[in-house]
Every structure is written in C-alpha cells, then in structure tokens.
C-alpha positions in Angstrom: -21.2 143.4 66.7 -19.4 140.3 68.0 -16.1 139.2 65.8 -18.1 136.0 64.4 -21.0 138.5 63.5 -18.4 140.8 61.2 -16.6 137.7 59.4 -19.9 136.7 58.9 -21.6 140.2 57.0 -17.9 140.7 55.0 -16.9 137.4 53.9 -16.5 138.4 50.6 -13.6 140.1 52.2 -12.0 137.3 53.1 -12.7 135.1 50.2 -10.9 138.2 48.2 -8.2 137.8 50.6 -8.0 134.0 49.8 -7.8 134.7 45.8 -5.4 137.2 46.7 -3.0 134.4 48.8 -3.8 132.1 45.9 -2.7 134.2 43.1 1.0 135.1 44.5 1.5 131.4 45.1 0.3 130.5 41.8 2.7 133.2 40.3 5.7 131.5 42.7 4.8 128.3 42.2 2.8 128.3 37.9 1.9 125.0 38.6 -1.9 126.4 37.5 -3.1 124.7 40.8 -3.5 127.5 42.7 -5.4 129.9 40.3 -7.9 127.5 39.6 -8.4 127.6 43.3 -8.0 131.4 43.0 -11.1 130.7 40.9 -13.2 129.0 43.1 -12.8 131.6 45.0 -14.0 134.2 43.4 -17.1 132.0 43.1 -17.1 132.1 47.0 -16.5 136.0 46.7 -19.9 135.7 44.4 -22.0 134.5 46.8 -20.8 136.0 49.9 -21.7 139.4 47.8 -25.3 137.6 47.0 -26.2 137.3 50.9 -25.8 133.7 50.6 -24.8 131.3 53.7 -21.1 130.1 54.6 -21.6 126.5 53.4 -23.2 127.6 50.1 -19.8 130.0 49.7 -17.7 126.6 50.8 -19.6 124.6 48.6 -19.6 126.7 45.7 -16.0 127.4 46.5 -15.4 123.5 45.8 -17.1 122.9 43.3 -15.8 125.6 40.9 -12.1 124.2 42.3 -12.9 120.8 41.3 -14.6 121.8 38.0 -11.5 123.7 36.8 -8.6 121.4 37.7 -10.2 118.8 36.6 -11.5 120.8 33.0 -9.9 123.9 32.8 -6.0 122.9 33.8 -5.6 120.2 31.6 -6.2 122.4 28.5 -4.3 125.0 29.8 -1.3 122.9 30.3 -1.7 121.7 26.9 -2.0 125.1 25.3 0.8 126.2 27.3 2.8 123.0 26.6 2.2 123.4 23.3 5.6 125.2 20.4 5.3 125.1 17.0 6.8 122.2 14.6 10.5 122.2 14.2 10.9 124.7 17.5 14.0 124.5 19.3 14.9 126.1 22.6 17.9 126.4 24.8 20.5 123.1 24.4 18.4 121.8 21.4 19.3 125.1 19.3 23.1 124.1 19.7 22.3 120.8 18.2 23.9 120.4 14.1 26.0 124.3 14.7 30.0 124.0 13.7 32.4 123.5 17.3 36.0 124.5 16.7 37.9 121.8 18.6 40.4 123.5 20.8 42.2 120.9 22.4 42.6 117.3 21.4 38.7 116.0 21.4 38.0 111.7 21.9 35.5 110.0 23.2 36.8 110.0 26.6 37.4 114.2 26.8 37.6 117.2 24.7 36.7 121.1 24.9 35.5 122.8 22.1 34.2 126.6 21.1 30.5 126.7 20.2 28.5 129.4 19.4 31.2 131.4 21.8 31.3 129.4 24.2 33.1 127.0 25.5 31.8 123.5 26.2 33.2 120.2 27.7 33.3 118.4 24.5 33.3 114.4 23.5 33.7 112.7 20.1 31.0 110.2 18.8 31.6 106.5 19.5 32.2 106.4 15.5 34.5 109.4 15.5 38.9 109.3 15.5 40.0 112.1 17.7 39.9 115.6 16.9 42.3 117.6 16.9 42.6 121.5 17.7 42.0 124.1 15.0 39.1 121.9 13.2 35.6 122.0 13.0 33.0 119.5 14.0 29.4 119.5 14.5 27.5 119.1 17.4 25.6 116.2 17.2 23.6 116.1 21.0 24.2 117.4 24.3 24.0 115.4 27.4 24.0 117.7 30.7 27.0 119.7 29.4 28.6 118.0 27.8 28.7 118.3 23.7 29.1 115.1 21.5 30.5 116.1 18.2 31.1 114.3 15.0 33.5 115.5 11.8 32.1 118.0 9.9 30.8 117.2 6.4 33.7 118.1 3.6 32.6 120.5 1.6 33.0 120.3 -2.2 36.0 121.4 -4.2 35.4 124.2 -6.4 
C-alpha cells in the first residue's frame, strides 16, 4: 500500500487531526473562528468514515465552516457578549466607592486609597483641591487614573 493509498483509506484520521489543531488554537486564540472550523471538520471526519471521496470531505468540510461562521458565531458572540442589567466588572465596579485622598488631589495630580489600593488620582474639572485625610468619590476612571469629586455631606443628626 503506496503512502497516497493510506491517507486515502484513514482520512478520517487526519480530519480528526485537523479538529484537534483547530481546537487548541481556538482555546489560544477564543476568537470562536477556529472551532467552527473545528466543526467543519468533524463534518469532513463524517464522511471520510462514510467511504465518501476527498472532494465530498473538502466540500462538506466548507460548507459546514461557512454555515457556522456565518450562523452559528454571531449568536454565540452575542450570547457570550451578553451580562445582566446593571453588571459591572473590573474598573467599572470602582466607579461611585469612597477614595481617601492622601496627598493633596487637583485637577492636575493627586493619589488617593480606594478599595486598598492606591490609585493616581485627579479632581473633577468642577472640584477645589483635595486635601489629605478626606473622602471623595470616584466618579470615572480613565487608564489609571481615578477622577474623584467631594463626597456628598451627610446629614447632621
């Protein structure tokens, strides 16, 4: 049996072999690209098991690759896209929590403690300096850098 003659009889093999590639870059790369071509294929793996000719596997192959990147991704992205209302990750959760100002805090440079750490801090355009030992609240982050405003007086008792 000549080399072309084995590749031939196990290219379900190789197809498997493809997924296989296919699914560690999509894992590297979880741009859901890959493992829609992962997909496909299987679909090669399918028919190579079926007996079927090389350019039914490649055609079958393409097909199910185009048919779920163009179908299948797009609702997976959304679905994976998707956080409830009101959900907050990373930066955004620092967003309205008290700072204590440690050195003096202007618009032009500031540090401040938030949530145990500390930040590069800035006053709002609106905002006199601040000065150590007060509290502000954050009011946005840019890069890392926090942007604070006074903190709301409470009421007397």
């Amino acid at each position: 049996m000549t080399t072309a003659e084995w590749i031939v009889s196990n290219a379900w093999v190789i197809w498997l072999a493809v997924f296989l590639l296919l699914a560690i870059i999509e894992m590297l790369s979880l741009d859901l690209y890959f493992i829609m071509l992962g997909v496909g294929a299987l679909g090669g793996v399918a028919v190579a098991l079926g007996n079927g000719p090389v350019w039914l596997q490649v055609v079958v192959f393409c097909v199910i690759s185009l048919l779920m990147i163009l179908l299948v991704r797009p609702v997976a992205v959304r679905h994976l896209r998707k956080s409830p209302d009101g959900f907050r990750t990373n930066i955004d959760r620092l967003i309205g929590q008290d700072a204590l100002i440690l050195e003096p805090t202007s618009r032009l440079s500031g540090s401040a403690k938030i949530q145990g750490e500390i930040w590069t801090a800035r006053a709002e355009a609106n905002v006199p300096t601040m000065m150590p030992g007060t509290y502000a609240v954050v009011s946005r982050i840019d890069g890392a850098t926090a942007f604070l405003e006074n903190a709301p007086k409470k009421p007397e008792a």
